[in-house]
Residue, then its C-alpha position, 0 to 999 in steps of 0.5 A: x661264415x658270411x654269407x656272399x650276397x647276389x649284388x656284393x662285389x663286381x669281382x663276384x670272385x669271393x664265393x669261388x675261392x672261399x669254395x676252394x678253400x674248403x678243399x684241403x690245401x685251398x686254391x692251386x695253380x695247377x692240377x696236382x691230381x687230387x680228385x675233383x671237388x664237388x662244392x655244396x652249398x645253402x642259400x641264406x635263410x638268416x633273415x625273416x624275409x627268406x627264412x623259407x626260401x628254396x632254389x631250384x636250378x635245372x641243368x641243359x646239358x644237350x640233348x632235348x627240351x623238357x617241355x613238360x617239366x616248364x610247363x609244370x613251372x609255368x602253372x605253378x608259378x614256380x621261378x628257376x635258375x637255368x644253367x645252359x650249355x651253349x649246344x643246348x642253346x644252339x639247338x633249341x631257339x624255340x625253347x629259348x624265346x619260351x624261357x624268355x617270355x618269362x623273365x619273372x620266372x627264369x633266369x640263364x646261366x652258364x653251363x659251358x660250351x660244348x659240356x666239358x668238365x672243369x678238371x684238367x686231364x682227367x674224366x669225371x663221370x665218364x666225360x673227358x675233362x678240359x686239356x688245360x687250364x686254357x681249355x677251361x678257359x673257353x669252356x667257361x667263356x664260350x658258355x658265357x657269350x652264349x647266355x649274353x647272346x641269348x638272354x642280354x645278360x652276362x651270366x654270374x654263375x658258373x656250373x661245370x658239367x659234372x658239377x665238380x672242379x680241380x683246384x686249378x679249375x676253381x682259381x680259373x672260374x674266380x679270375x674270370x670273375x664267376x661264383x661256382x654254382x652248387x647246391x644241397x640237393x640233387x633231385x635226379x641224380x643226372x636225370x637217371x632217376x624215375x618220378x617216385x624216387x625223385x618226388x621221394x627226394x625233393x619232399x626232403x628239401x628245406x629252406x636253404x636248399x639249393x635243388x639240382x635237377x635237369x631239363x633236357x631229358x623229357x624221356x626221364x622221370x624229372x618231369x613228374x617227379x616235380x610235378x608230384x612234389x612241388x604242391x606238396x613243397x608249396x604247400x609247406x609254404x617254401x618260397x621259390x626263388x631265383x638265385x639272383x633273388x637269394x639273400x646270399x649263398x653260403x658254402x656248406x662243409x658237406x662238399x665232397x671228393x668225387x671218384 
């Protein structure tokens, strides 16, 4: 399968509905009550100038500003993908021109509006879900005009909250012209797990991995877990990198059905 590269296609759709495809039945017009799809997904390693890449993504859902875990980035020159929620961003500015100041390191991309999942009438992981597909819609555009509003640039991914999707979701990410932010590692397990376990988890990254972990919980073990981890990672000589700055991104086939 090829991989879908960070500047093909203005549409920026074909990541999305290849995503979908891999769920049994593909893309649908409406929720037909299967369970939600959770995509992962790999970068491109193929060539040798990324064959030791890592993405790192962190997730600011609301709730507080992990200053401790991008200060570790910071020292260690470690660039992330950020995946911002609207509230996230009307609630710490201060945080926001920080993350700024270091265009080299940090990029803003869409994590919704107001956090709502991209399933249609249903709960996932205990948050009730998008209406319809209308709600889906402003949740996606809402985070959308947030991170242009914050960073100057229209976001090119999307994540919903749980990072999981219906079929219906899916189609309506890919005609608002977005791609669904996997990933292949999840280091934090939503900011639930202590520093031992998820260092533990993250010195199992390999290159292609896309890591998944959160920045809005400092109280979390996120923070010294990544600090622990990272040089050991660094040190492997993986090469951090932004997901604009992938070679591709490709769908792996180990996505699964969430409860």
């Amino acid at each position: 399968m090829k991989s879908v590269t960070a500047g093909a296609l203005p549409g920026l759709r074909i990541a999305v509905l290849t995503l979908a495809l891999l769920v049994p039945g593909g893309v649908c017009a409406a929720s037909d009550g299967a369970p939600p799809f959770e995509p992962h997904q790999r970068l491109d390693v193929a060539s040798p100038a990324h064959a030791q890449d890592v993405a790192l993504t962190l997730d600011a859902c609301g709730g507080a500003y992990d200053q401790e875990l991008i200060a570790t980035l910071l020292r260690l020159r470690v660039p992330a993908t950020l995946f911002v929620t609207k509230r996230w961003l009307d609630r710490h500015p201060a945080a926001v021109r920080e993350l700024r100041a270091h265009p080299e390191l940090f990029e803003l991309e869409n994590h919704g509006s107001q956090h709502v999942p991209a399933v249609i009438g249903r709960r996932l992981y205990g948050m009730q879900g998008a209406p319809d597909g209308a709600g889906v819609e402003r949740e996606i555009t809402g985070g959308a005009q947030a991170v242009l509003q914050a960073s100057g640039r229209r976001p090119d991914w999307y994540r919903g909250a749980g990072a999981a999707y219906d079929r219906a979701s899916l189609q309506i990410v890919a005609q608002l012209g977005y791609r669904v932010a996997g990933f292949s590692l999840n280091a934090d397990q939503g900011a639930t797990l202590g520093a031992a376990a998820v260092a533990r988890r993250l010195r199992q990254a390999k290159p292609g991995e896309i890591v998944i972990a959160h920045m809005n919980r400092p109280a979390s073990g996120t923070a010294s877990g990544l600090a622990a981890a990272l040089p050991d990672l660094l040190g492997r000589g993986l090469t951090f990198v932004r997901l604009s700055q992938a070679a591709g991104v490709l769908p792996a086939r180990d996505g699964k059905q969430t409860p």
